[in-house]
mmJSON file of the N, C-alpha and C atoms, coordinates in Angstrom:
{"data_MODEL":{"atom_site":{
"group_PDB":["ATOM","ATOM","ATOM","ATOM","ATOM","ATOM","ATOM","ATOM","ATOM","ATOM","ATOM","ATOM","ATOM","ATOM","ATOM","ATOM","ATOM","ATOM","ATOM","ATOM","ATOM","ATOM","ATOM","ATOM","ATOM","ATOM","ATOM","ATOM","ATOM","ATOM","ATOM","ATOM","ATOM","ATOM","ATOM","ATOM","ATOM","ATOM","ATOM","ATOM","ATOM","ATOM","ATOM","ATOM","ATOM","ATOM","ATOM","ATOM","ATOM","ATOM","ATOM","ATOM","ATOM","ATOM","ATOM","ATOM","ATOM","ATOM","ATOM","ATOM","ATOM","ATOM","ATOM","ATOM","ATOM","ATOM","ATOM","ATOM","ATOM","ATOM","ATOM","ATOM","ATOM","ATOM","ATOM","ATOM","ATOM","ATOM","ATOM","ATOM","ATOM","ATOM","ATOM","ATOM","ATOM","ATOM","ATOM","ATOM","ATOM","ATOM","ATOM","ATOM","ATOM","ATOM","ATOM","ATOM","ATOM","ATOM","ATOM","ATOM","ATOM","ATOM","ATOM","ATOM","ATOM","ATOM","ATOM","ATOM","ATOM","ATOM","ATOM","ATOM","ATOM","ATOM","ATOM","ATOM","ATOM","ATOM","ATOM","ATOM","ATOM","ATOM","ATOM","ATOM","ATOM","ATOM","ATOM","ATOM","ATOM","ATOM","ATOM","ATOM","ATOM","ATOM","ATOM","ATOM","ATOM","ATOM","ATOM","ATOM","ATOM","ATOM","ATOM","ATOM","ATOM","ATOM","ATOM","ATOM","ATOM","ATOM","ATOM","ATOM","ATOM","ATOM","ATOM","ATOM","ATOM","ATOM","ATOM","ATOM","ATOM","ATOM","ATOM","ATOM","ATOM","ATOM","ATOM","ATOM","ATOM","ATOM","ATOM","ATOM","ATOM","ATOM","ATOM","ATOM","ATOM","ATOM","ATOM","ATOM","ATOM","ATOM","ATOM","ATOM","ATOM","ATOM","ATOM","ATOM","ATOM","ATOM","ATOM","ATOM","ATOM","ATOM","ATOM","ATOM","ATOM","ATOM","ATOM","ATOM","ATOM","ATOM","ATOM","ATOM"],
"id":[1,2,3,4,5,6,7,8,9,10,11,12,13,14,15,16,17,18,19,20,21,22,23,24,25,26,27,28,29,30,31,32,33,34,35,36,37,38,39,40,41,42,43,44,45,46,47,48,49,50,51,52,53,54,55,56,57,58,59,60,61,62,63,64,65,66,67,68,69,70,71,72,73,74,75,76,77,78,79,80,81,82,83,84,85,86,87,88,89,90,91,92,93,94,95,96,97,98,99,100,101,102,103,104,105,106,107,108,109,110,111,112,113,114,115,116,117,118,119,120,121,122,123,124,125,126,127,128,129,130,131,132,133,134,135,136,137,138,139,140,141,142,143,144,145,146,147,148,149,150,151,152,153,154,155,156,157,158,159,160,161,162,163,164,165,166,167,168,169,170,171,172,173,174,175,176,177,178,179,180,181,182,183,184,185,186,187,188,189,190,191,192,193,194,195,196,197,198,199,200,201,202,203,204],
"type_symbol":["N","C","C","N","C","C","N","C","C","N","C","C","N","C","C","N","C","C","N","C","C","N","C","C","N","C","C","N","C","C","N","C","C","N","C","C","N","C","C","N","C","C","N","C","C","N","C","C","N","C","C","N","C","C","N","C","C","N","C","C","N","C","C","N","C","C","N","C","C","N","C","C","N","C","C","N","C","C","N","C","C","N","C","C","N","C","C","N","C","C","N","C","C","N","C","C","N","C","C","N","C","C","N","C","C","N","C","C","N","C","C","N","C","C","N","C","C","N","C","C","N","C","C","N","C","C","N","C","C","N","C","C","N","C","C","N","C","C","N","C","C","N","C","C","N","C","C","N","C","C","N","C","C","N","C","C","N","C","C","N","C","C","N","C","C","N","C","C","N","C","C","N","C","C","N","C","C","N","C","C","N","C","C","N","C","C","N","C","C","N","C","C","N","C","C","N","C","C","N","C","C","N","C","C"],
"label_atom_id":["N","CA","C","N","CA","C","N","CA","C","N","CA","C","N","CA","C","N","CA","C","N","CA","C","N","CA","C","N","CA","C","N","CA","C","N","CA","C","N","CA","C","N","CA","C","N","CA","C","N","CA","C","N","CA","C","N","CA","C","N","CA","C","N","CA","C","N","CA","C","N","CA","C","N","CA","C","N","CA","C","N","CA","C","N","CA","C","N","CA","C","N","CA","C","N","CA","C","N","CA","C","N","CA","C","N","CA","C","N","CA","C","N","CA","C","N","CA","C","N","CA","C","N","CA","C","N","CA","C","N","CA","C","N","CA","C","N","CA","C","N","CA","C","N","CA","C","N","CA","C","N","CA","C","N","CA","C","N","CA","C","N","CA","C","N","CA","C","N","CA","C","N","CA","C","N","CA","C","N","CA","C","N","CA","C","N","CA","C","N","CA","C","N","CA","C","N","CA","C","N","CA","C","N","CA","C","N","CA","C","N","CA","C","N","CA","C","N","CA","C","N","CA","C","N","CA","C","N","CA","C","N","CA","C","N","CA","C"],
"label_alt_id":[null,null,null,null,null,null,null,null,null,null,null,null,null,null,null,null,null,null,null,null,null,null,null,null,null,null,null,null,null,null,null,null,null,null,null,null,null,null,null,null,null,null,null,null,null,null,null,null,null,null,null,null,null,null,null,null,null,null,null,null,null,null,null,null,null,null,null,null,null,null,null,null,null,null,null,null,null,null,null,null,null,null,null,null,null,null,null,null,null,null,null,null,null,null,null,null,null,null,null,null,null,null,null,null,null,null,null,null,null,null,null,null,null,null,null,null,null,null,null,null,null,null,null,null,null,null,null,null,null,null,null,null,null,null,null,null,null,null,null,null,null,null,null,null,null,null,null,null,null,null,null,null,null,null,null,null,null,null,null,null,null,null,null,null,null,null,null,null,null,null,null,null,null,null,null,null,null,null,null,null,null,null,null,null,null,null,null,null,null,null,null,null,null,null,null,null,null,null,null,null,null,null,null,null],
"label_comp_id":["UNK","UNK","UNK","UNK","UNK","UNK","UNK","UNK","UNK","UNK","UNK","UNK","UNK","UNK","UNK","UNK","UNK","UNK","UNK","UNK","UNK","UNK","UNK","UNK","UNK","UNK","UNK","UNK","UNK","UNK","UNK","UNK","UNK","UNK","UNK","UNK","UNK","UNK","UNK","UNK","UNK","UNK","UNK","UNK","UNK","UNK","UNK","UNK","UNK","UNK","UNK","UNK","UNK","UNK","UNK","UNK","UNK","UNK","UNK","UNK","UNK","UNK","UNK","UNK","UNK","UNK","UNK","UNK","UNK","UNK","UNK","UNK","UNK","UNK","UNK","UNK","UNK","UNK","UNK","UNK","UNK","UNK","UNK","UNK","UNK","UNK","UNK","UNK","UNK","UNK","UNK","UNK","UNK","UNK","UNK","UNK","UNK","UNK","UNK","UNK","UNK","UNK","UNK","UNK","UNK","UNK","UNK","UNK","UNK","UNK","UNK","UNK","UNK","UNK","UNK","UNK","UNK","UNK","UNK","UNK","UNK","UNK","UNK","UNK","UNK","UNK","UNK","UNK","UNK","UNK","UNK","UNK","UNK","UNK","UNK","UNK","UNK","UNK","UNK","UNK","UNK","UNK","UNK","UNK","UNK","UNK","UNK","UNK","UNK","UNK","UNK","UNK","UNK","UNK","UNK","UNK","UNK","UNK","UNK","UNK","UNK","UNK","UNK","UNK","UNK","UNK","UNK","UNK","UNK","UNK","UNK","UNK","UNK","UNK","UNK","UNK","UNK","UNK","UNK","UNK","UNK","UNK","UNK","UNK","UNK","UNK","UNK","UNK","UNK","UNK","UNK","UNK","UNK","UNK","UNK","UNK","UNK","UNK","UNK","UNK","UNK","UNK","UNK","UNK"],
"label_asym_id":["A","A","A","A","A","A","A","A","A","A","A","A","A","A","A","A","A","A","A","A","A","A","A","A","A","A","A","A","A","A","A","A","A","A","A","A","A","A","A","A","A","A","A","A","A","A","A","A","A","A","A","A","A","A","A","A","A","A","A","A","A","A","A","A","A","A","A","A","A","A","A","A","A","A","A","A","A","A","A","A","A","A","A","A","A","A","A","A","A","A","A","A","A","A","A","A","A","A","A","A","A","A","A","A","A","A","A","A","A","A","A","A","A","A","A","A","A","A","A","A","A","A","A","A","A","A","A","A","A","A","A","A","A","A","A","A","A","A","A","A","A","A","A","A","A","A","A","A","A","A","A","A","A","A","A","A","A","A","A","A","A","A","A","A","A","A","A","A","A","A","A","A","A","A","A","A","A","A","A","A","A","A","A","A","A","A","A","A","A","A","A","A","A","A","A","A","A","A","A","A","A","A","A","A"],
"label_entity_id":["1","1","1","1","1","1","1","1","1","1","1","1","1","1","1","1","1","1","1","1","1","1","1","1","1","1","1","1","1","1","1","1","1","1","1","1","1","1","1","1","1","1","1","1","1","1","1","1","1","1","1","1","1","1","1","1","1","1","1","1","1","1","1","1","1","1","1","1","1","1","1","1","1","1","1","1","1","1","1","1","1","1","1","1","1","1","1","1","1","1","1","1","1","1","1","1","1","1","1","1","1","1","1","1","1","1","1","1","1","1","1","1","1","1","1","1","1","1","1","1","1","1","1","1","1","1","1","1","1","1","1","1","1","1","1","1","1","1","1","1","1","1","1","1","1","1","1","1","1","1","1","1","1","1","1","1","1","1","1","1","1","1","1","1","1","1","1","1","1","1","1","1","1","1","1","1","1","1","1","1","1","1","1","1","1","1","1","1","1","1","1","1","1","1","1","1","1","1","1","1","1","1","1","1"],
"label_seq_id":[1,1,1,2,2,2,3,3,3,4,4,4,5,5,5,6,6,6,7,7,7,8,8,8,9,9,9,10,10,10,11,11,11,12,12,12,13,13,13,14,14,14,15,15,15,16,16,16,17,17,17,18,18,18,19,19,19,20,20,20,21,21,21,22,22,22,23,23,23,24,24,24,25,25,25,26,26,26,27,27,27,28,28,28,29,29,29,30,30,30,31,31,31,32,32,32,33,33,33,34,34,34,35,35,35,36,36,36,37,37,37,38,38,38,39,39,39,40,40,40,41,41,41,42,42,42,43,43,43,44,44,44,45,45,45,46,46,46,47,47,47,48,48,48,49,49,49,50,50,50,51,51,51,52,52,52,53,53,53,54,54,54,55,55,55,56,56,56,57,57,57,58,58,58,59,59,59,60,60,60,61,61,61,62,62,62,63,63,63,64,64,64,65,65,65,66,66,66,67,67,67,68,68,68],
"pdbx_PDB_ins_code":[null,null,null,null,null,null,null,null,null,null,null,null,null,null,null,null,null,null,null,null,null,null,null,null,null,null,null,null,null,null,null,null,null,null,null,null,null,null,null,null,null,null,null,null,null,null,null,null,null,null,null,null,null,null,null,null,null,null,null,null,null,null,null,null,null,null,null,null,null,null,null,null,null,null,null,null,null,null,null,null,null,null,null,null,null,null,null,null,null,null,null,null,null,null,null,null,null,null,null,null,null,null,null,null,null,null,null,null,null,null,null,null,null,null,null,null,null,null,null,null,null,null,null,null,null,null,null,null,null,null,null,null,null,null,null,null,null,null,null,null,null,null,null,null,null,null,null,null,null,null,null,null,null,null,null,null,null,null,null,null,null,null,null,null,null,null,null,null,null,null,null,null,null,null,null,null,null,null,null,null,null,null,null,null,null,null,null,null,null,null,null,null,null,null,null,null,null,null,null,null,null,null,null,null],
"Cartn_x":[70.452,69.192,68.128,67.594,66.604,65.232,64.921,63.671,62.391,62.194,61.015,61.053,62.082,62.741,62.835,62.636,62.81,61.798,61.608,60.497,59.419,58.676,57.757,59.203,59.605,60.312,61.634,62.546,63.653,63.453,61.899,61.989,61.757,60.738,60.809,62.39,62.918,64.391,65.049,65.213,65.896,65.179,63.858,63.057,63.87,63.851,64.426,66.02,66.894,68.276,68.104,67.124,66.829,66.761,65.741,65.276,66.425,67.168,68.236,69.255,69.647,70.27,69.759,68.657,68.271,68.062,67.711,67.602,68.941,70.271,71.36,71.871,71.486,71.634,73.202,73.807,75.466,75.315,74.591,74.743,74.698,75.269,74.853,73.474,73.261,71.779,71.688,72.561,72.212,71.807,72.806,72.208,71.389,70.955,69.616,68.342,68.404,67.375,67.235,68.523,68.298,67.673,67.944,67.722,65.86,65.628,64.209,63.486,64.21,63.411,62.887,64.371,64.319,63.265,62.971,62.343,60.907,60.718,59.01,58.62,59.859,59.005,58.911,59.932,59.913,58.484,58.042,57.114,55.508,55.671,54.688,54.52,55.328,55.363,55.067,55.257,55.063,53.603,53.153,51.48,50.782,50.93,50.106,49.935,51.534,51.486,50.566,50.339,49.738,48.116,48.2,46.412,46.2,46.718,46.642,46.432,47.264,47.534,45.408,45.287,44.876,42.828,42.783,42.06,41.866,43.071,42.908,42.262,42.452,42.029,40.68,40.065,38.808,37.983,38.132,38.205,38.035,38.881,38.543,37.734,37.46,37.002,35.632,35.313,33.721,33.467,31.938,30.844,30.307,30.243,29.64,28.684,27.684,26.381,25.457,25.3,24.604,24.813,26.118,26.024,25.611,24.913,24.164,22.639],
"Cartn_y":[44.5,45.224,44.244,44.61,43.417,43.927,42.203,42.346,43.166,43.447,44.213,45.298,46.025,47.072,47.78,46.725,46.65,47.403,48.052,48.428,47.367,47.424,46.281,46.02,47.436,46.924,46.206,46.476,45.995,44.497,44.425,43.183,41.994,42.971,41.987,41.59,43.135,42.531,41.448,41.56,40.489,38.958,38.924,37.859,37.248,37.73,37.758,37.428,37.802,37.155,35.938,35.542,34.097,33.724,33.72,32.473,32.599,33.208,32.947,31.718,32.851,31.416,30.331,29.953,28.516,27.557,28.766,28.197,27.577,28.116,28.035,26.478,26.698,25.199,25.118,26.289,26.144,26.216,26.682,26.75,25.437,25.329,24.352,24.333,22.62,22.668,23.407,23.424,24.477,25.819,26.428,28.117,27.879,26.814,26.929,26.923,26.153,26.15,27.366,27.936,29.47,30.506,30.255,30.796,30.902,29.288,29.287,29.955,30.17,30.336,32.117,32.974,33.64,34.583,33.827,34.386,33.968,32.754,32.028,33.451,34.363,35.147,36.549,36.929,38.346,37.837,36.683,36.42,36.783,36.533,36.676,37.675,38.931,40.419,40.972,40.123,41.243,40.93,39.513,39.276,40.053,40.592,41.365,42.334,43.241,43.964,44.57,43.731,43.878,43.915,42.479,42.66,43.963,44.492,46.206,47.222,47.053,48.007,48.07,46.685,46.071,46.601,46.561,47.088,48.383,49.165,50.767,51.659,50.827,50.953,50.624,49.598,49.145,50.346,50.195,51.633,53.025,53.334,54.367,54.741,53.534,53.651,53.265,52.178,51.822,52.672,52.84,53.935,53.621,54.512,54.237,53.556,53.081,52.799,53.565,55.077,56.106,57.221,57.087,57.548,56.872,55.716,55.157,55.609],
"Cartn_z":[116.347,116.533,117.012,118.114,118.636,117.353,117.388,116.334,116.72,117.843,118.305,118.172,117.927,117.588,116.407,115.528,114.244,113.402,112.399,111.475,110.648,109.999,109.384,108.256,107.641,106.729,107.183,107.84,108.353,108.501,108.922,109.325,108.291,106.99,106.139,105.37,105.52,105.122,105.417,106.74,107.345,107.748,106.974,107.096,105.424,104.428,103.062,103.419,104.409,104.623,105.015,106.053,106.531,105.318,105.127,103.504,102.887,102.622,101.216,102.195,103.42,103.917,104.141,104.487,104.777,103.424,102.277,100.769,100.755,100.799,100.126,101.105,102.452,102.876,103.427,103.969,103.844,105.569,106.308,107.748,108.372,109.666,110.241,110.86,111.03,111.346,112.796,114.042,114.814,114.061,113.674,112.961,112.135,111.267,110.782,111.289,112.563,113.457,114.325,114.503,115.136,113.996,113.051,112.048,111.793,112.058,111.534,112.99,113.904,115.026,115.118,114.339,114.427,113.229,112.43,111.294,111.578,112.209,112.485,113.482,114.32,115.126,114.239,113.595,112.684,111.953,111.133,110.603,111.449,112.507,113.441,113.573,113.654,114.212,112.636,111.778,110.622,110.026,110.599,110.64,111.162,112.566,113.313,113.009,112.722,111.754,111.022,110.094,109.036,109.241,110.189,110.728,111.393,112.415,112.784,111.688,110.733,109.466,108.818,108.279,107.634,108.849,110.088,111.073,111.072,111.174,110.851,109.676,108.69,107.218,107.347,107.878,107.675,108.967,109.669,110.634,110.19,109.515,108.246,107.47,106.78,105.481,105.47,106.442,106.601,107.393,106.68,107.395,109.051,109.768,110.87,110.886,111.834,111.468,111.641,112.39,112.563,111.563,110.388,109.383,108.418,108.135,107.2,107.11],
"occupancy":[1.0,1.0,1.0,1.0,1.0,1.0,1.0,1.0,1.0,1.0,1.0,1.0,1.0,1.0,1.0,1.0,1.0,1.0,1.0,1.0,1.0,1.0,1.0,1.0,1.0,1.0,1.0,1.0,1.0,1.0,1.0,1.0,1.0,1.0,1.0,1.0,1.0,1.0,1.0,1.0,1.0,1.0,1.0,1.0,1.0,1.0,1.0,1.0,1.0,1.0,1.0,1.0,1.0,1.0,1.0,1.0,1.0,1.0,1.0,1.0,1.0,1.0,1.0,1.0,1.0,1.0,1.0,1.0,1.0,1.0,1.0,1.0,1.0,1.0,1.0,1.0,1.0,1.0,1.0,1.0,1.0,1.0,1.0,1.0,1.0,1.0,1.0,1.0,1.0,1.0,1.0,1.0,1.0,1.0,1.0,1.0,1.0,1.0,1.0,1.0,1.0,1.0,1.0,1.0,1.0,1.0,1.0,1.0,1.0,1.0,1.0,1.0,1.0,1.0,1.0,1.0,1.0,1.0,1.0,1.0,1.0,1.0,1.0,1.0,1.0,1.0,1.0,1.0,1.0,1.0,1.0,1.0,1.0,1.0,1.0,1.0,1.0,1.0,1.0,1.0,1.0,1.0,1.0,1.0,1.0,1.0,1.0,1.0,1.0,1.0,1.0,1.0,1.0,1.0,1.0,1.0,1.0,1.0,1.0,1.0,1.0,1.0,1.0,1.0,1.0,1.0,1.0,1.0,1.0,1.0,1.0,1.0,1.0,1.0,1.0,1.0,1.0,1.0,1.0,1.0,1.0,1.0,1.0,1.0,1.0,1.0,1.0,1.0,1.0,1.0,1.0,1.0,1.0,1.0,1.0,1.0,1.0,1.0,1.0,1.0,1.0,1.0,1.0,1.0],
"B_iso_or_equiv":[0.0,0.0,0.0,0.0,0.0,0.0,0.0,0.0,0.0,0.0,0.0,0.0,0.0,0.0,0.0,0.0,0.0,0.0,0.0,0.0,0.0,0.0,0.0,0.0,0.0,0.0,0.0,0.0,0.0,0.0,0.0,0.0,0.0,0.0,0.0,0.0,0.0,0.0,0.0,0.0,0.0,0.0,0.0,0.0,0.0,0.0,0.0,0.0,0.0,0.0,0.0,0.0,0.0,0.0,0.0,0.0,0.0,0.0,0.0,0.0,0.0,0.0,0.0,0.0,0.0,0.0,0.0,0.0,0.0,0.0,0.0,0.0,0.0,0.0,0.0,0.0,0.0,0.0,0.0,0.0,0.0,0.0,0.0,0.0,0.0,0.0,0.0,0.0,0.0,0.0,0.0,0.0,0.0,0.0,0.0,0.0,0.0,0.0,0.0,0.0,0.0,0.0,0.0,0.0,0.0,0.0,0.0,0.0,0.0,0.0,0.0,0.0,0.0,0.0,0.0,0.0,0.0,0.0,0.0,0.0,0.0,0.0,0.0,0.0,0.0,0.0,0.0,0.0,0.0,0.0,0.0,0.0,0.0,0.0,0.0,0.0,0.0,0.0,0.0,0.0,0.0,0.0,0.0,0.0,0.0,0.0,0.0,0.0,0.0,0.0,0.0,0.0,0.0,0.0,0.0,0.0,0.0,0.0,0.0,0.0,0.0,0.0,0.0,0.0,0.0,0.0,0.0,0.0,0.0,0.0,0.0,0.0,0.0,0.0,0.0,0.0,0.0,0.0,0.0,0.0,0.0,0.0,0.0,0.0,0.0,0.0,0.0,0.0,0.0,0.0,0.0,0.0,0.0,0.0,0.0,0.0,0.0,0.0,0.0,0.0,0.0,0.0,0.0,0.0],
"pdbx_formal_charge":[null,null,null,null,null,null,null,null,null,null,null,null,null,null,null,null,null,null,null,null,null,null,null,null,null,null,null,null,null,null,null,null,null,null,null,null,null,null,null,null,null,null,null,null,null,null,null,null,null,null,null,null,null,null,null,null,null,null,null,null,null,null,null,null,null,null,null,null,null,null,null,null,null,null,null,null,null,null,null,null,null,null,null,null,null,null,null,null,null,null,null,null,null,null,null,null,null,null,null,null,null,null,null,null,null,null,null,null,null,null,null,null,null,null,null,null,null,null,null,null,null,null,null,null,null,null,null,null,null,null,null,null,null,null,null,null,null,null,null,null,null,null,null,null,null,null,null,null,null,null,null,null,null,null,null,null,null,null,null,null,null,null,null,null,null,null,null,null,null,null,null,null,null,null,null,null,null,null,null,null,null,null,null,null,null,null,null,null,null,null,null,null,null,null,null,null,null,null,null,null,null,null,null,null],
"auth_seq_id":[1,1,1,2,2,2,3,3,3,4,4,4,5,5,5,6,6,6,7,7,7,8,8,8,9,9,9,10,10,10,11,11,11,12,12,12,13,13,13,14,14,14,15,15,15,16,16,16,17,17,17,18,18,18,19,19,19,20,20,20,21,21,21,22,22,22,23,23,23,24,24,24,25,25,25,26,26,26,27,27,27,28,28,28,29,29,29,30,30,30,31,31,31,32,32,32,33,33,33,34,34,34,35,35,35,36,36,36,37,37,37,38,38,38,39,39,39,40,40,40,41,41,41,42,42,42,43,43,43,44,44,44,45,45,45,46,46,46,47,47,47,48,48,48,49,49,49,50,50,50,51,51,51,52,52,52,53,53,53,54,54,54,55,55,55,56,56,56,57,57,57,58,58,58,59,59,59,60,60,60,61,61,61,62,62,62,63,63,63,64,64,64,65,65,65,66,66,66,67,67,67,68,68,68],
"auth_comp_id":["UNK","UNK","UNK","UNK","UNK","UNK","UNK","UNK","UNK","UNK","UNK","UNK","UNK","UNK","UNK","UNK","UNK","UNK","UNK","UNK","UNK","UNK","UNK","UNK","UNK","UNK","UNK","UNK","UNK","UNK","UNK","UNK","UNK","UNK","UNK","UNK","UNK","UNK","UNK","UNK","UNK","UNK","UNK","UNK","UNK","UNK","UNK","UNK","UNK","UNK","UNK","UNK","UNK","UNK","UNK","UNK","UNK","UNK","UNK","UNK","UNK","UNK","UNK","UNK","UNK","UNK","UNK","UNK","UNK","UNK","UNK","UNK","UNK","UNK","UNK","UNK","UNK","UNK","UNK","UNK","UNK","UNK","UNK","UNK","UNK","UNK","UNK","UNK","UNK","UNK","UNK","UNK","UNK","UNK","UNK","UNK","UNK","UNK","UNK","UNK","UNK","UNK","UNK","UNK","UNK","UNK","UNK","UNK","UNK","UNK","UNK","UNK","UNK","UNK","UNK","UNK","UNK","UNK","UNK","UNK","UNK","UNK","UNK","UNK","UNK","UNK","UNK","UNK","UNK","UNK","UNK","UNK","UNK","UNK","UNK","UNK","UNK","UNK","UNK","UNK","UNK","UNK","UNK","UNK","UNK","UNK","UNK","UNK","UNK","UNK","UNK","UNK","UNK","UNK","UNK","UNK","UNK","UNK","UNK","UNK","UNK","UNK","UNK","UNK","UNK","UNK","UNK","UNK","UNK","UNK","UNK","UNK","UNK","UNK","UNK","UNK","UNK","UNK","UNK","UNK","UNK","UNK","UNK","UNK","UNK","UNK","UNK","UNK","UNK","UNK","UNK","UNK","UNK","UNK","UNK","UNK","UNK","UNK","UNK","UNK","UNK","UNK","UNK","UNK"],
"auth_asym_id":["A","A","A","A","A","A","A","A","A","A","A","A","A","A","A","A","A","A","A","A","A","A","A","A","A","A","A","A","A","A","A","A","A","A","A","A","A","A","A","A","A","A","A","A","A","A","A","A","A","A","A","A","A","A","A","A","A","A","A","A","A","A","A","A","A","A","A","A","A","A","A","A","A","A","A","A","A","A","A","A","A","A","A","A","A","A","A","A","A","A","A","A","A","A","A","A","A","A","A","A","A","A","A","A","A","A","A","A","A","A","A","A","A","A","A","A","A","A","A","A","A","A","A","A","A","A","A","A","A","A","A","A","A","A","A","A","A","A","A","A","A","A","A","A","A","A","A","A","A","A","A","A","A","A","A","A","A","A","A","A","A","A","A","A","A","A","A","A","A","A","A","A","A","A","A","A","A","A","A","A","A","A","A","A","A","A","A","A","A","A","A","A","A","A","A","A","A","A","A","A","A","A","A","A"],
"auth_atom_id":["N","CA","C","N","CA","C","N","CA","C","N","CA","C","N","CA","C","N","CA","C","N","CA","C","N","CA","C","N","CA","C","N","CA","C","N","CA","C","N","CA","C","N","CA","C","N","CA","C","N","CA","C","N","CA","C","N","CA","C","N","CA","C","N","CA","C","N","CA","C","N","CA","C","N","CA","C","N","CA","C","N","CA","C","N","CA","C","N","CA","C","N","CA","C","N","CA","C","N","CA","C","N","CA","C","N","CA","C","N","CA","C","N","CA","C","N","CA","C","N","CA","C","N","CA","C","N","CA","C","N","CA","C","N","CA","C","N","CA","C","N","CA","C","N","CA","C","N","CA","C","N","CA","C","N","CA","C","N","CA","C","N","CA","C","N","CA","C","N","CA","C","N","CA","C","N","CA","C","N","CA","C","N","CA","C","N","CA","C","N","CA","C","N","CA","C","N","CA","C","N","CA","C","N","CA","C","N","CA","C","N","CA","C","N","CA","C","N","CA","C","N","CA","C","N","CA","C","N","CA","C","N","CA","C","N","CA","C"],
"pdbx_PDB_model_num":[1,1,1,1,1,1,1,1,1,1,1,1,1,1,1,1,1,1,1,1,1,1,1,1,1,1,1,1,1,1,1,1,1,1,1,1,1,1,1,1,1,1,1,1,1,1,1,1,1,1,1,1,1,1,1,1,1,1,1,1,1,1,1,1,1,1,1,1,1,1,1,1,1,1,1,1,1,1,1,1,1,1,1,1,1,1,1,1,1,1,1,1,1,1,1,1,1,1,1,1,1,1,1,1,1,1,1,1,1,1,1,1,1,1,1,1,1,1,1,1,1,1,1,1,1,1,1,1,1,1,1,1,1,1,1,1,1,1,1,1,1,1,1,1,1,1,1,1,1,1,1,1,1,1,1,1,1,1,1,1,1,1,1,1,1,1,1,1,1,1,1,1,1,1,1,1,1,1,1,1,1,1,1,1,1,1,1,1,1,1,1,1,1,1,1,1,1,1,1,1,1,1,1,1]
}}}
């Protein structure tokens, strides 16, 4: 499943498979480095994410300034 593709959650999932593998230390340092490459970007997409999420809400919820 390409990561762009992916849901916020899917992605934190599979951000949570990285870390265990890179915790556990059993890959080689190639696939760990693919590994970290691939999670430094799910990490990124699930930042923005969140800053969007986190924008919409404030968008919402604060008052206009012509309704003050």
């Amino acid at each position: 499943m390409a990561a762009k593709k992916m849901t916020f959650e899917a992605s934190m999932d599979r951000l949570a498979e990285i870390v265990a593998r890179l915790e556990a230390g059993k890959d080689s340092l190639e696939d760990s480095i693919k590994l970290f490459e691939e999670g430094t970007a799910l990490a990124g997409r699930c930042y923005e994410t969140l800053k969007n999420a986190e924008q919409k809400i404030r968008n919402l919820t604060e008052p206009e300034e012509d309704e003050v």
